[in-house]
C-alpha positions as a Markdown table, in Angstrom:
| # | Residue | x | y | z |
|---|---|---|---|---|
| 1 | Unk | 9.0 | 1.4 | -20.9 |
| 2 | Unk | 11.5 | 0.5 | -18.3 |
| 3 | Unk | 12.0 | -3.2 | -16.8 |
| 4 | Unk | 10.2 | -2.6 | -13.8 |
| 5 | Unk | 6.9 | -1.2 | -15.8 |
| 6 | Unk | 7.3 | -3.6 | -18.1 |
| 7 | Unk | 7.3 | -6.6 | -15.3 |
| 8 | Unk | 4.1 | -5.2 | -13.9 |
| 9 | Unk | 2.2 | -4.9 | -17.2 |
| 10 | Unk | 3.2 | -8.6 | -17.7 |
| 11 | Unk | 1.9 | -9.5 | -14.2 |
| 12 | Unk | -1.5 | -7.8 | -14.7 |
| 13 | Unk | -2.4 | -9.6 | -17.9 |
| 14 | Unk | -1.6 | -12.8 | -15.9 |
| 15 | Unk | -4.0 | -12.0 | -12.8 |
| 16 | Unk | -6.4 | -10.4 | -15.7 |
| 17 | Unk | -6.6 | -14.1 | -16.8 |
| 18 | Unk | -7.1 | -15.8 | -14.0 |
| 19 | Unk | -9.7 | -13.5 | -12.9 |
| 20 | Unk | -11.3 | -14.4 | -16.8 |
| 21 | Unk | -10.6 | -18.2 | -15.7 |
| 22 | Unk | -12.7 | -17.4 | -12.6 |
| 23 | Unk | -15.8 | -16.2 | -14.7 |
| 24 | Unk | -15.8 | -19.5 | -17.2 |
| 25 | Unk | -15.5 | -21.6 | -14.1 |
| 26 | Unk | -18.1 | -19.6 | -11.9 |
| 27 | Unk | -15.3 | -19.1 | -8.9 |
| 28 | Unk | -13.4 | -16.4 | -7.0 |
| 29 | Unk | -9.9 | -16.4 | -4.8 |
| 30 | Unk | -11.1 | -17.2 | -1.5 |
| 31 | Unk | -9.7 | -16.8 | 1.8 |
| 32 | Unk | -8.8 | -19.6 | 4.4 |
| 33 | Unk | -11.6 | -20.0 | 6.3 |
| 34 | Unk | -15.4 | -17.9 | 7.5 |
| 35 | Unk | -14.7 | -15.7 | 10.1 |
| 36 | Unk | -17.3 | -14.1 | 12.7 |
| 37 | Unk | -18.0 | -11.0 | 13.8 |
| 38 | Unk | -20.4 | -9.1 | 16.3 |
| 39 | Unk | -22.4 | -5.6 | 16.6 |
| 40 | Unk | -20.7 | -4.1 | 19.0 |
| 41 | Unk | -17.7 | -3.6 | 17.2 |
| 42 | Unk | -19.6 | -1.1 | 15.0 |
| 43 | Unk | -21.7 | 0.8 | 18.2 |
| 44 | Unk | -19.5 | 0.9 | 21.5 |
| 45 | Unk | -17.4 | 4.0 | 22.3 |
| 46 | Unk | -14.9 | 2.2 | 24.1 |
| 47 | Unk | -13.8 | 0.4 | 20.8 |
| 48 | Unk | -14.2 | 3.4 | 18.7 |
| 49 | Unk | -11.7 | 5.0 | 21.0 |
| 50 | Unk | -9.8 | 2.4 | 20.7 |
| 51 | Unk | -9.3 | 2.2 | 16.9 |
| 52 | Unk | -8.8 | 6.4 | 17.0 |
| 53 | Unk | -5.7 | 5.9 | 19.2 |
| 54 | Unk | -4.3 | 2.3 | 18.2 |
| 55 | Unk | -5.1 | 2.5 | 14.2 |
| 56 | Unk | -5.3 | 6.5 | 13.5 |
| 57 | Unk | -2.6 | 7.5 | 16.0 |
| 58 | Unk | -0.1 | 4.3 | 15.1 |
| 59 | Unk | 0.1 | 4.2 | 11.2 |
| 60 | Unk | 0.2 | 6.6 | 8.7 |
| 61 | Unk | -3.0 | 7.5 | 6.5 |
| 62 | Unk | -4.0 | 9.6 | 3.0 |
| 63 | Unk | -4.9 | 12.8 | 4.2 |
| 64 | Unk | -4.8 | 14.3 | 0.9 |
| 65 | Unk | -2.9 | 14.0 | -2.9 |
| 66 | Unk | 0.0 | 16.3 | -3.0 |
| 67 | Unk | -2.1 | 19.0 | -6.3 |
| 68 | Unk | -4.5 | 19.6 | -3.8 |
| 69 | Unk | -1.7 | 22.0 | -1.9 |
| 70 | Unk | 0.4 | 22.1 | -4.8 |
| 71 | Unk | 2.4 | 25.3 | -4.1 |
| 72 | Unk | 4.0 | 26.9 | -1.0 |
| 73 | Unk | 1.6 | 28.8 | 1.2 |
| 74 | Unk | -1.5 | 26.6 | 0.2 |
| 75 | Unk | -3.2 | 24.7 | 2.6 |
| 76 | Unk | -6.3 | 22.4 | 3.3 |
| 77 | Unk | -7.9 | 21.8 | 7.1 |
| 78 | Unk | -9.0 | 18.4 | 8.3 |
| 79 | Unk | -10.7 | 16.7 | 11.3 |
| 80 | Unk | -8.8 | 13.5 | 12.0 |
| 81 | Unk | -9.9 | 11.2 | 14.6 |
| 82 | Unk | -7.6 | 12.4 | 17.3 |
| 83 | Unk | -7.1 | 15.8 | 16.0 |
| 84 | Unk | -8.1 | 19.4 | 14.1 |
| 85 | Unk | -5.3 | 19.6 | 11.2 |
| 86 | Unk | -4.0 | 22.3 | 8.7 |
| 87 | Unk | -1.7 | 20.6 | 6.3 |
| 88 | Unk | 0.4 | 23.3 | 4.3 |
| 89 | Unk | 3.0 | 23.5 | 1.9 |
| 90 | Unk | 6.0 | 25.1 | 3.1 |
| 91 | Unk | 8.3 | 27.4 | 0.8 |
| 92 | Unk | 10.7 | 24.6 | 0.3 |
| 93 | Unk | 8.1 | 22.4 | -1.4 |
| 94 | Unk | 8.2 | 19.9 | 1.7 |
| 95 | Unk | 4.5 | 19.5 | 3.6 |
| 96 | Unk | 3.6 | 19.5 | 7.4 |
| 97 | Unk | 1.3 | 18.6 | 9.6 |
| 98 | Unk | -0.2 | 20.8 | 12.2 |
| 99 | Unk | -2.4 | 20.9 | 15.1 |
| 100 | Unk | -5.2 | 23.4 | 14.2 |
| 101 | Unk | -4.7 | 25.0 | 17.4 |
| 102 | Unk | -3.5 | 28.3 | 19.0 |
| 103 | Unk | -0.8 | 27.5 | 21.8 |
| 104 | Unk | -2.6 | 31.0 | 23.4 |
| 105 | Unk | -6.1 | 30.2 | 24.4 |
| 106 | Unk | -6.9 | 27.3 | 22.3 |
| 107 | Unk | -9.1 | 28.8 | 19.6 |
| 108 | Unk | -9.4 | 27.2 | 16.2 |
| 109 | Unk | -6.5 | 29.0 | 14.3 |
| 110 | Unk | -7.6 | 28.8 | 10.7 |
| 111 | Unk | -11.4 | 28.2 | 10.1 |
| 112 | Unk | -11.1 | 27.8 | 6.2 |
| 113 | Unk | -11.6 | 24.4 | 4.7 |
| 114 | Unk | -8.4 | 25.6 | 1.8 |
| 115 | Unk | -6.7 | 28.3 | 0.3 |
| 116 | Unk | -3.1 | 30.3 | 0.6 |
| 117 | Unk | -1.4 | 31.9 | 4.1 |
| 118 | Unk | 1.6 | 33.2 | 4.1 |
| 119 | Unk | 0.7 | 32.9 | 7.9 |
| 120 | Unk | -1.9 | 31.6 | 10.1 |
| 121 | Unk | -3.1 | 34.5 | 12.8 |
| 122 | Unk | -5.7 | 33.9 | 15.6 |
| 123 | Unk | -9.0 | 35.3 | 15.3 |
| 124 | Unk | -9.5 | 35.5 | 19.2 |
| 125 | Unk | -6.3 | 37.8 | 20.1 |
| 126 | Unk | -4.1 | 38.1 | 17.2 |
| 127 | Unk | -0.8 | 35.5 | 18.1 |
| 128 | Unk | 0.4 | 34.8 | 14.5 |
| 129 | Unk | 2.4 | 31.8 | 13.8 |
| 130 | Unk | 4.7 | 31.2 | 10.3 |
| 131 | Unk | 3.5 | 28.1 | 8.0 |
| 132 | Unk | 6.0 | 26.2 | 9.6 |
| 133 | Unk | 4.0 | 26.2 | 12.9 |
| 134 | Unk | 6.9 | 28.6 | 14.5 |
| 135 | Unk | 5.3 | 31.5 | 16.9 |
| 136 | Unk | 5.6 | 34.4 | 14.9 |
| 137 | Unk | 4.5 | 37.5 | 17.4 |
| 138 | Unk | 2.3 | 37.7 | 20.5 |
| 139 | Unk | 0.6 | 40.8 | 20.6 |
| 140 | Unk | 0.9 | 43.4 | 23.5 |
| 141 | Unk | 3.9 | 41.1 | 24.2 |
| 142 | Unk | 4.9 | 43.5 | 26.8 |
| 143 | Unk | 2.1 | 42.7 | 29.1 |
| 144 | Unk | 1.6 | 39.3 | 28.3 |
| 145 | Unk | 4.4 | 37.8 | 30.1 |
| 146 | Unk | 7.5 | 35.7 | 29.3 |
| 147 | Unk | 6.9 | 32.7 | 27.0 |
| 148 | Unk | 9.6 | 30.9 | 25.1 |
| 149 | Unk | 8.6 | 31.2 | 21.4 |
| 150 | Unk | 10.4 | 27.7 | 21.2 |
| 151 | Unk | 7.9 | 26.4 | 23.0 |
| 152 | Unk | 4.8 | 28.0 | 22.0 |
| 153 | Unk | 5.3 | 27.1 | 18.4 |
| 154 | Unk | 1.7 | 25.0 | 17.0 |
| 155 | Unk | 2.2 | 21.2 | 17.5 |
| 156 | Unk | 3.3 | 18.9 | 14.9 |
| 157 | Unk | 2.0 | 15.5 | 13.8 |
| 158 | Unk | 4.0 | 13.0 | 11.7 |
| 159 | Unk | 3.6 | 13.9 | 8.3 |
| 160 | Unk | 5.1 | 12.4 | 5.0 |
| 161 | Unk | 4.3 | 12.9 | 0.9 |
| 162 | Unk | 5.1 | 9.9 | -1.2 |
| 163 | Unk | 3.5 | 8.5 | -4.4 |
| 164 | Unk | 1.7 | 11.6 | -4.6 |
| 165 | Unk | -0.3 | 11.5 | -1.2 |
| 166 | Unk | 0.2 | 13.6 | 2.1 |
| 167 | Unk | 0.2 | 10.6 | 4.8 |
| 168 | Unk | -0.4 | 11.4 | 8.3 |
| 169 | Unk | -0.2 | 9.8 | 12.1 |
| 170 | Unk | -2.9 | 11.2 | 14.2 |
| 171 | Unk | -0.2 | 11.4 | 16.8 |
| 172 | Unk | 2.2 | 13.8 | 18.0 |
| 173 | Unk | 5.7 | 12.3 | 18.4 |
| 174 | Unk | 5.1 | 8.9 | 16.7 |
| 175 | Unk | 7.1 | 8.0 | 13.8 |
| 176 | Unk | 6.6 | 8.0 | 10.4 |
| 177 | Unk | 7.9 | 5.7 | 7.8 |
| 178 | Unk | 5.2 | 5.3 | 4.7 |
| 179 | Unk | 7.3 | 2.8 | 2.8 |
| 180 | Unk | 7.9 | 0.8 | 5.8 |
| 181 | Unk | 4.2 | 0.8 | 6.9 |
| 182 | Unk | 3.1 | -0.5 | 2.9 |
| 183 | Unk | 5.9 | -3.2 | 2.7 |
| 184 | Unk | 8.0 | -3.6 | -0.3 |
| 185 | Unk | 4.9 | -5.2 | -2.7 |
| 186 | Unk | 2.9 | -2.0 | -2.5 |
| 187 | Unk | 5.4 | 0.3 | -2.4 |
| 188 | Unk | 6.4 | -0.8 | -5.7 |
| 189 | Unk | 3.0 | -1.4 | -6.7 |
| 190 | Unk | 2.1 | 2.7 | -5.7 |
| 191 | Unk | 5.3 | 3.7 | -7.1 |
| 192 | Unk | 4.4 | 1.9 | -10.8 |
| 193 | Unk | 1.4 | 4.9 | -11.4 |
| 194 | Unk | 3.5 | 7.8 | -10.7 |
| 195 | Unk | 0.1 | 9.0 | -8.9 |
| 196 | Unk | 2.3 | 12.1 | -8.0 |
| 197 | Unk | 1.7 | 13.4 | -11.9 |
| 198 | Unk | -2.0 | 13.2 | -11.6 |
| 199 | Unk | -4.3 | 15.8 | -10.6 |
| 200 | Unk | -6.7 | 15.8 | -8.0 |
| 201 | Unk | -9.6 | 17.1 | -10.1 |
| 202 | Unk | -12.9 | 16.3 | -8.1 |
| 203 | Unk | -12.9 | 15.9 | -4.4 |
| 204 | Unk | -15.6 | 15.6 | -1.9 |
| 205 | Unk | -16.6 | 14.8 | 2.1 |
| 206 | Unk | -19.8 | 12.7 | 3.0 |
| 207 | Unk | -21.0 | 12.3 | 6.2 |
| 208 | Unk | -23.1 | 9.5 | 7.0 |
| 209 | Unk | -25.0 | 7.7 | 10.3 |
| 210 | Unk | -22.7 | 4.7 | 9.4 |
| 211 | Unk | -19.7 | 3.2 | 11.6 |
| 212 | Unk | -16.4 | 4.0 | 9.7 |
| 213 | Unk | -15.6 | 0.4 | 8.9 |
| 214 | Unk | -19.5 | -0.8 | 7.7 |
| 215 | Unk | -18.2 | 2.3 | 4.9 |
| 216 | Unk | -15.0 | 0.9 | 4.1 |
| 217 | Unk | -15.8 | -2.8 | 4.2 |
| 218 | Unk | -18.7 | -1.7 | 1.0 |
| 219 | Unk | -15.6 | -0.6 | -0.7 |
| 220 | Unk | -13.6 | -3.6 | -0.4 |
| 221 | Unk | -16.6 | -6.2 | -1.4 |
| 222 | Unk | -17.7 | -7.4 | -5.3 |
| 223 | Unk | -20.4 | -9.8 | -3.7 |
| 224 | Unk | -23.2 | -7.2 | -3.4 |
| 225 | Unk | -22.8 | -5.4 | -6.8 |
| 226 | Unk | -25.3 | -7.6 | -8.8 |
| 227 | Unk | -27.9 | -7.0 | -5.6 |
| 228 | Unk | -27.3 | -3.1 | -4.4 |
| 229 | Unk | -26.7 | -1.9 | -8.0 |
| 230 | Unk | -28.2 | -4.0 | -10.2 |
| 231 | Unk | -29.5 | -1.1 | -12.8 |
| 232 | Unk | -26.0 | 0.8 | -12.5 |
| 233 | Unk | -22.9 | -0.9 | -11.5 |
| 234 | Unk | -23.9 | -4.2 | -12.7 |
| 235 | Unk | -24.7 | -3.7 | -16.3 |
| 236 | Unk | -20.6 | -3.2 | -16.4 |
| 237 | Unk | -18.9 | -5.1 | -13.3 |
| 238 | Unk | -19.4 | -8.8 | -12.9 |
| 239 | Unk | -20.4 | -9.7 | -9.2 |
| 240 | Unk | -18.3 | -11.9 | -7.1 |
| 241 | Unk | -15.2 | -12.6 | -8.9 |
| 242 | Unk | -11.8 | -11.7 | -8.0 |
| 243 | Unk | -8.4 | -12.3 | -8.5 |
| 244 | Unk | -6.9 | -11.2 | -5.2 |
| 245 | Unk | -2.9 | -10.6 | -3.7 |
| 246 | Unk | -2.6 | -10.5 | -0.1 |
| 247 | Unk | 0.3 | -8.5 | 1.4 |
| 248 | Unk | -0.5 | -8.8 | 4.9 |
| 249 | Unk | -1.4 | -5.1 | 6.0 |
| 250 | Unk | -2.6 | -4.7 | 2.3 |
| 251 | Unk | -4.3 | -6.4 | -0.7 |
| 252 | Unk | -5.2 | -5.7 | -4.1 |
| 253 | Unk | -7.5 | -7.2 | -6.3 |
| 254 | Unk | -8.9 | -7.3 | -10.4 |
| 255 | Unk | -12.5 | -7.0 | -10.9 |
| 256 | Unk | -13.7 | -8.2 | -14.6 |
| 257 | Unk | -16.0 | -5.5 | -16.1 |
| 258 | Unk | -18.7 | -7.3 | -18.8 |
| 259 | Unk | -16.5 | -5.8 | -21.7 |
| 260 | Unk | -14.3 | -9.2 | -21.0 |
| 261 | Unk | -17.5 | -11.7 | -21.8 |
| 262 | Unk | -16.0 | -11.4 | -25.5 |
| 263 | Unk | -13.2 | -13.6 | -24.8 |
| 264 | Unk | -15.4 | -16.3 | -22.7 |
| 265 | Unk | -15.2 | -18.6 | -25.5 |
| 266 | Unk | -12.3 | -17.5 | -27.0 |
| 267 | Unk | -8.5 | -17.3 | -26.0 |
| 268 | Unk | -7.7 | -13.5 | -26.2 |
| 269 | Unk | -3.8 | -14.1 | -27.0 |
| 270 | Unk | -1.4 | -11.6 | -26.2 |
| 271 | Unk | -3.7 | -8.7 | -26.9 |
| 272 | Unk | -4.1 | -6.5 | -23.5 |
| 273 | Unk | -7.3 | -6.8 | -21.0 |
| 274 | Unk | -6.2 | -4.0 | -19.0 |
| 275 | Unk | -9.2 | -1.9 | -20.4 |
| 276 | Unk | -11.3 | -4.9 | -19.3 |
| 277 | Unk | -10.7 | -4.5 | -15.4 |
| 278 | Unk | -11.3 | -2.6 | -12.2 |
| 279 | Unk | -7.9 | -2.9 | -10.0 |
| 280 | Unk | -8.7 | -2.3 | -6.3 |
| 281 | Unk | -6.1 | -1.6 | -4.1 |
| 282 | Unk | -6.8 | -1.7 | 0.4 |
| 283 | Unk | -4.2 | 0.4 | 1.5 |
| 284 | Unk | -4.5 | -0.4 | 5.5 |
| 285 | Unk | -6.0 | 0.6 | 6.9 |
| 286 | Unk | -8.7 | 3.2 | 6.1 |
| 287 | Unk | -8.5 | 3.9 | 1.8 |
| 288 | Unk | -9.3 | 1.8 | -1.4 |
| 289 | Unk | -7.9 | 3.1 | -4.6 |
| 290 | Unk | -9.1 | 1.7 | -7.8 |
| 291 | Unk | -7.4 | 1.9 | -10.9 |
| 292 | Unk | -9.7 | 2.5 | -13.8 |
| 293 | Unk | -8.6 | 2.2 | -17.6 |
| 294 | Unk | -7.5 | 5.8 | -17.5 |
| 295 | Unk | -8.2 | 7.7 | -14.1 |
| 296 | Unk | -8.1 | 6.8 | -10.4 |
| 297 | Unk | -10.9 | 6.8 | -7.6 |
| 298 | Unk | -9.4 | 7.5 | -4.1 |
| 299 | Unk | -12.3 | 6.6 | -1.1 |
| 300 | Unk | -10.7 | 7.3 | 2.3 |
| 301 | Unk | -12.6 | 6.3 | 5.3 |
| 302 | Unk | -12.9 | 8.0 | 9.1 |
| 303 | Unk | -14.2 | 7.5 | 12.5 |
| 304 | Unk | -16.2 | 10.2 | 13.9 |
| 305 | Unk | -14.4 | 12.0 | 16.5 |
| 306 | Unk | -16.9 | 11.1 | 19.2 |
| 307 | Unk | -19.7 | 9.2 | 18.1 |
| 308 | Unk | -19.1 | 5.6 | 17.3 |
| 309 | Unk | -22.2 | 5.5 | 14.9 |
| 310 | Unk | -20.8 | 8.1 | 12.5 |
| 311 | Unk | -18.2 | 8.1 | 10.2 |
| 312 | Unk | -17.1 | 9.8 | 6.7 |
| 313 | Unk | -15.8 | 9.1 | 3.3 |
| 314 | Unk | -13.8 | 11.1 | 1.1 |
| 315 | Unk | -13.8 | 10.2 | -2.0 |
| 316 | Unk | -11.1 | 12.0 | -4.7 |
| 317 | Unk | -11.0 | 11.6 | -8.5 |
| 318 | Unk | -7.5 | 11.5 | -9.6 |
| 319 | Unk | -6.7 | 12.2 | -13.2 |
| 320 | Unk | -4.1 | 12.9 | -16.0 |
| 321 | Unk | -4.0 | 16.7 | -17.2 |
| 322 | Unk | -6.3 | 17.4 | -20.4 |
| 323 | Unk | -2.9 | 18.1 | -22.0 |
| 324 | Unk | -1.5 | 14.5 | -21.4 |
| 325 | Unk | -4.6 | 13.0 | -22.4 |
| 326 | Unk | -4.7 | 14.4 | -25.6 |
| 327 | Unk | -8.2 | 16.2 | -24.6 |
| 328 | Unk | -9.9 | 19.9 | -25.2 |
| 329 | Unk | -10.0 | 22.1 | -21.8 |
| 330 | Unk | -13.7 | 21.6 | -22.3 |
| 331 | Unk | -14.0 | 18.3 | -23.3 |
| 332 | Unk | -11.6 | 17.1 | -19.9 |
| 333 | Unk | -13.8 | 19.3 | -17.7 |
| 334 | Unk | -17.2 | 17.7 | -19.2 |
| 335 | Unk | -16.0 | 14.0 | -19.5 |
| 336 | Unk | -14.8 | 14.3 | -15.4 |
| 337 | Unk | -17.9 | 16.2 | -14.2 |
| 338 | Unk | -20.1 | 13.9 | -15.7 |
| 339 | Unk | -17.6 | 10.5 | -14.4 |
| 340 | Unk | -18.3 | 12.6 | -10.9 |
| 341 | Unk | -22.2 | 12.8 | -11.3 |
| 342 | Unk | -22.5 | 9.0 | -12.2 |
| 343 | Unk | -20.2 | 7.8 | -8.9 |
| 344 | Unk | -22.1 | 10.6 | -6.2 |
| 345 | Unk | -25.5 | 9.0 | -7.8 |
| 346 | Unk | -24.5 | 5.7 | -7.1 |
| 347 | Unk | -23.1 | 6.4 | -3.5 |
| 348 | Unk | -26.2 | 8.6 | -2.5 |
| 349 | Unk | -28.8 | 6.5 | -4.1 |
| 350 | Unk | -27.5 | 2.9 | -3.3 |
| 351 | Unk | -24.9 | 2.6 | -1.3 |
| 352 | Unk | -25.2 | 5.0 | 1.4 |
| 353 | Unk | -29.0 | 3.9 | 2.2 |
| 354 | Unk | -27.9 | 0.5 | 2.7 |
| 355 | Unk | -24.8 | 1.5 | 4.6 |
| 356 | Unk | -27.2 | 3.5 | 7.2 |
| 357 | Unk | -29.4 | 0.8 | 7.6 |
| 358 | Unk | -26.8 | -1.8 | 8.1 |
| 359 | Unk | -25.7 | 0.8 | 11.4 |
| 360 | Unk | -29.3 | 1.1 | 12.1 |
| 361 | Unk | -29.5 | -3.3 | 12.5 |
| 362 | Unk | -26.3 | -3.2 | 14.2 |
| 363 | Unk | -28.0 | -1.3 | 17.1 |
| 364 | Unk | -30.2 | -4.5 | 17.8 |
| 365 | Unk | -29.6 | -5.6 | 21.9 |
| 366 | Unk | -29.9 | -9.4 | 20.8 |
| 367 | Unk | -27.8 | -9.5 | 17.0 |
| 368 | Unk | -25.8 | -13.0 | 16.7 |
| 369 | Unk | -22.8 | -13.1 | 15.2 |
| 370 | Unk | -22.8 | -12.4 | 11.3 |
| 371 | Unk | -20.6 | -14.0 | 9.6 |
| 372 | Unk | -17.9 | -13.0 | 6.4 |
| 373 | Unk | -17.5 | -15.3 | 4.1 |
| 374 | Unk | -14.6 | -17.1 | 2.2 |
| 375 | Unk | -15.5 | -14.9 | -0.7 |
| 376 | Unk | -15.3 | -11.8 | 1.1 |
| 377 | Unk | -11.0 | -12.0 | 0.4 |
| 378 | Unk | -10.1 | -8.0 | 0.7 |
| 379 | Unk | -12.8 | -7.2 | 3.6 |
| 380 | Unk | -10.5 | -10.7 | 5.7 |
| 381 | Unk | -7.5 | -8.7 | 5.4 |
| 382 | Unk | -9.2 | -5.1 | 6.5 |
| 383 | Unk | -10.9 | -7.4 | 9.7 |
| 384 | Unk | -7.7 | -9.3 | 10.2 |
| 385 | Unk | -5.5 | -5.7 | 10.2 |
| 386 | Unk | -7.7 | -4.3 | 12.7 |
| 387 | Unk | -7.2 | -7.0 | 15.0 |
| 388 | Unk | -3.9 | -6.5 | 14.4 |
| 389 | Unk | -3.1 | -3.2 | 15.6 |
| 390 | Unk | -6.2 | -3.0 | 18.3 |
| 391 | Unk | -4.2 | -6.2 | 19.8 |
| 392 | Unk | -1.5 | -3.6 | 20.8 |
| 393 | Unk | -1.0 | -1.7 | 23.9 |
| 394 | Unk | -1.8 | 2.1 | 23.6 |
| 395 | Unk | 1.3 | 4.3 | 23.4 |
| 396 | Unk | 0.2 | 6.6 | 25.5 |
């Protein structure tokens, strides 16, 4: 274990304790002060198109983890707020970012949702272009006209892999610096779980009649587990109690799960909690990564494209090979499908039904202003970064 490992396992068994302090006492890290909030931010297109240029389009974001297009040629498609993308690995192991786009006509240039191209080729008249985005051939060239290649190569958005993630701006010719945008505390934070040895083992895309940010801010929040879940998440994770770091676009937090109630009453030494926790982590301004005893949950949250009222999570299950945990092939594939089943159930069958009728109140002509509370530490810091970035003028 090097010194900088070491120094982080340390620090978690101190915040493990004074999240274990917080349950004897019957308190939680609180933020400064209650701050309001009103519907509208949730249902009017004008906002929503604000937060798709001034949030999507200015900082980077998880598009993906790096297995998912683990060797050259592979690639996944995505709709981002601003824009259709293919990200693909290129042949020197680097990843880019394209606009899903023929320069030609406009059609969609690759339909699939994944797999392998050695190069991506128009369905509506053939124009191929190499993985690299650079125009390949136009066919009948001779009666098409004369077009620079240069310039007819498919755009490029901002793209950068680090700790294991592809990050993306949703914005042709911004800049890109993923270690500038999480700041020095969760950079090394990121850095500490080598997330780039994991595996991307379970992965899926949920659309919902829910705003974007009434998905994340359920992510961010232990205050509602006791109520919303009471017969599945809250037989294991104490409600309300949190030992939380701020780092200004970014927070994390420790969750005690029920296993801890053993050393209520008596001082647990020097022995580890770690098994005893849920970490969260708000990485600004759209994901929440938790760190489980021996895997990672990745939720990443978007905007609908158009539609104010709508808005998707992904939600990735990112894991150590069967080999480096000691497991069968069989018994890795059953223990993660069965850890996938038990998380879709809960999202489907309690969260998400909230979630769309929260939107569904929001839509009320006469709502006050609500209100979130002291309490509610890691959902201040996601409000707090959106007023943030939406207090800047657009770019463009």
């Amino acid at each position: 274990m090097d010194d900088v490992t070491r120094d982080a396992a340390v620090d978690r068994e101190a915040r493990i304790r004074r999240a274990l302090d917080h349950l004897r006492n019957d308190t939680t890290d609180q933020f400064e002060k209650v701050e309001a909030f009103e519907a509208f931010e949730f249902t009017d297109p004008d906002r929503a198109a604000r937060e798709r240029d001034l949030v999507f389009g200015a900082v980077p974001t998880i598009v993906a983890h790096g297995s998912e297009i683990a060797k050259p040629y592979e690639f996944k498609t995505l709709r981002l707020p601003r824009n259709n993308v293919i990200i693909v690995r290129q042949k020197d192991g680097s990843v880019k970012a394209l606009v899903n786009l023929c320069r030609h006509r406009g059609a969609l240039l690759e339909t699939d949702s994944c797999g392998k191209r050695r190069l991506f080729s128009c369905p509506y008249h053939r124009w191929s272009y190499d993985i690299d985005g650079s125009l390949r051939a136009i066919t009948r060239d001779n009666t098409v006209g004369d077009i620079d290649p240069a310039q007819a190569g498919l755009v490029e958005l901002p793209c950068e892999e680090r700790h294991g993630f592809v990050w993306v701006v949703d914005r042709a010719g911004a800049a890109i610096d993923v270690a500038g945008w999480l700041g020095p505390e969760m950079d090394e934070i990121l850095a500490g779980y080598h997330l780039d040895g994991l595996h991307c083992v379970k992965a899926g895309v949920y659309h919902e009649d829910a705003n974007w940010k009434i998905l994340q801010d359920a992510f961010l929040d232990g205050y509602h587990i006791q109520y919303a879940h009471p017969n599945t998440a809250a037989k294991y994770i104490h409600t309300n109690v949190m030992a939380f770091e701020d780092f200004g676009s970014h927070c994390r937090f420790i969750a005690p799960r029920k296993s801890i109630d053993r050393w209520l009453e008596e001082d647990p030494g020097e022995r580890s909690l770690v098994d005893d926790v849920t970490e969260t982590h708000f990485l600004g301004p759209n994901s929440t990564l938790l760190k489980q005893p021996d895997h990672f949950q990745l939720l990443t949250f978007w905007p609908d494209p158009a539609a104010p009222e709508k808005g998707v999570m992904e939600m990735r299950l990112l894991v150590p090979s069967a080999e480096a945990a000691g497991m069968t092939q069989e018994r890795w594939d059953y223990l993660w499908d069965k850890n996938w089943k038990i998380l879709e159930a809960v999202l489907i069958n309690e969260d998400f039904p909230v979630l769309r009728d929260s939107q569904w109140g929001m839509r009320s002509r006469d709502a006050a202003p609500m209100v979130l509370g002291r309490n509610e530490v890691a959902n201040q810091v996601f409000r707090r970064l959106l007023d943030r970035l939406l207090s800047v003028a657009d770019p463009s």
